[in-house]
C-alpha positions as CSV (number, residue, x, y, z in Angstrom):
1,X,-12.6,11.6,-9.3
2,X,-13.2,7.7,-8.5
3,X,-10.3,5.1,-7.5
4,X,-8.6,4.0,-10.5
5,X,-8.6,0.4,-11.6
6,X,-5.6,0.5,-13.5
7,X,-2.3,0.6,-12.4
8,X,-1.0,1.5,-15.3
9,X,-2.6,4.9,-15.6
10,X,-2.3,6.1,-12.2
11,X,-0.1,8.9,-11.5
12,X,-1.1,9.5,-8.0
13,X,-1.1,7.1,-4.8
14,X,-4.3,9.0,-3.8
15,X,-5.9,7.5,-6.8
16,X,-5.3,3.7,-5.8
17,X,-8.1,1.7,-3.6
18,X,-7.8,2.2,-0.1
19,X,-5.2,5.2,-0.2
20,X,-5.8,8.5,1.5
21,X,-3.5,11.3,2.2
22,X,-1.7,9.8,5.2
23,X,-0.8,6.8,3.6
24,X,0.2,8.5,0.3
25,X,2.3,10.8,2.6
26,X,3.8,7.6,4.3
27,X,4.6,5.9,1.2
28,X,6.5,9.5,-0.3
29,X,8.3,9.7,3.1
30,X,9.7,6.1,2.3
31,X,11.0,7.2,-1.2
32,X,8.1,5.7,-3.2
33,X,6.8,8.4,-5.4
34,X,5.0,6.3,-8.2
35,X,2.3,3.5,-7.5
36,X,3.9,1.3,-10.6
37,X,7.0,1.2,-7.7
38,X,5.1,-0.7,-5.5
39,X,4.9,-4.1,-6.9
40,X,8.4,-4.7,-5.2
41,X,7.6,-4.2,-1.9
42,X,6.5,-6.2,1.2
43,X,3.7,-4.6,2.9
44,X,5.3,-5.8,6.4
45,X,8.4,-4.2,5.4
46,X,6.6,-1.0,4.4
47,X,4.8,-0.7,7.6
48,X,8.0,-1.4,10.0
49,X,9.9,1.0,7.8
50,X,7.4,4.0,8.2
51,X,6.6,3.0,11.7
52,X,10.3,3.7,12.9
53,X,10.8,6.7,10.4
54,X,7.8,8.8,11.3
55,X,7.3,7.3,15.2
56,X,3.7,5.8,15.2
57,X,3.2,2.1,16.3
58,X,2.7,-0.9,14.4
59,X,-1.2,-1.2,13.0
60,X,-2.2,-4.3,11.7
61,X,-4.9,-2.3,9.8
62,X,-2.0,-0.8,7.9
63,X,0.0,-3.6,7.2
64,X,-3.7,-5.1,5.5
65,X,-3.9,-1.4,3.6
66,X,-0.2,-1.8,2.6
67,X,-0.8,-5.0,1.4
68,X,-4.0,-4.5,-0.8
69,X,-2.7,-1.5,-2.3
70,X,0.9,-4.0,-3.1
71,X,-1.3,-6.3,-4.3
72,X,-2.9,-4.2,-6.6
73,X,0.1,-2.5,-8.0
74,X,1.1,-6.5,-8.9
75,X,-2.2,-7.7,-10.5
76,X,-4.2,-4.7,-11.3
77,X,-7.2,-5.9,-9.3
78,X,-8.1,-4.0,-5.9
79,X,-9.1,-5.8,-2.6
80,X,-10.4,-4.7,0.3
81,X,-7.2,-4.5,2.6
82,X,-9.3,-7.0,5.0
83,X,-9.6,-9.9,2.7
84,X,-6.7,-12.8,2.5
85,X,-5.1,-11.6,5.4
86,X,-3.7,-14.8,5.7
87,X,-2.5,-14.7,2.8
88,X,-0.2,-11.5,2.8
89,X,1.0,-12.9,6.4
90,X,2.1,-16.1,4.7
91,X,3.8,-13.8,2.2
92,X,5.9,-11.9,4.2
């Protein structure tokens, strides 16, 4: 099955752009079980949070994925977790 391009229908955070297992395991661990329930979060909070719960370091490549997929949950459109990286900095 291809990634979704509505938030609306998805069920599943493996079904989102630029989510695999680990980061739909990550995003569980923090208490987020539905992807509509990410359009409140702040990907550098997300990324801080799971780096101290499940002990790996800080990844900027993370923070990026975090934010794409945050981003998407917010406007329905997915972007490559590299593009406006400025942007999501400027956000958090």
């Amino acid at each position: 099955m291809g990634k979704t391009q509505n938030i609306d229908k998805t069920k599943f955070f493996k079904d989102l752009p630029n989510i695999g297992n680990a980061i739909a395991n990550h995003l569980h661990h923090l208490g987020i079980h539905f992807p509509r329930h990410l359009d409140a979060s702040k990907p550098f909070d997300l990324d801080r949070t799971i780096c101290g719960k499940v002990g790996i370091p800080h990844n900027s490549w993370m923070q990026n994925t975090y934010g794409s997929t945050v981003d998407f949950s917010r406007v329905g459109a997915p972007n490559p977790r590299w593009e406006d990286v400025t942007l999501r900095k400027a956000k958090n």
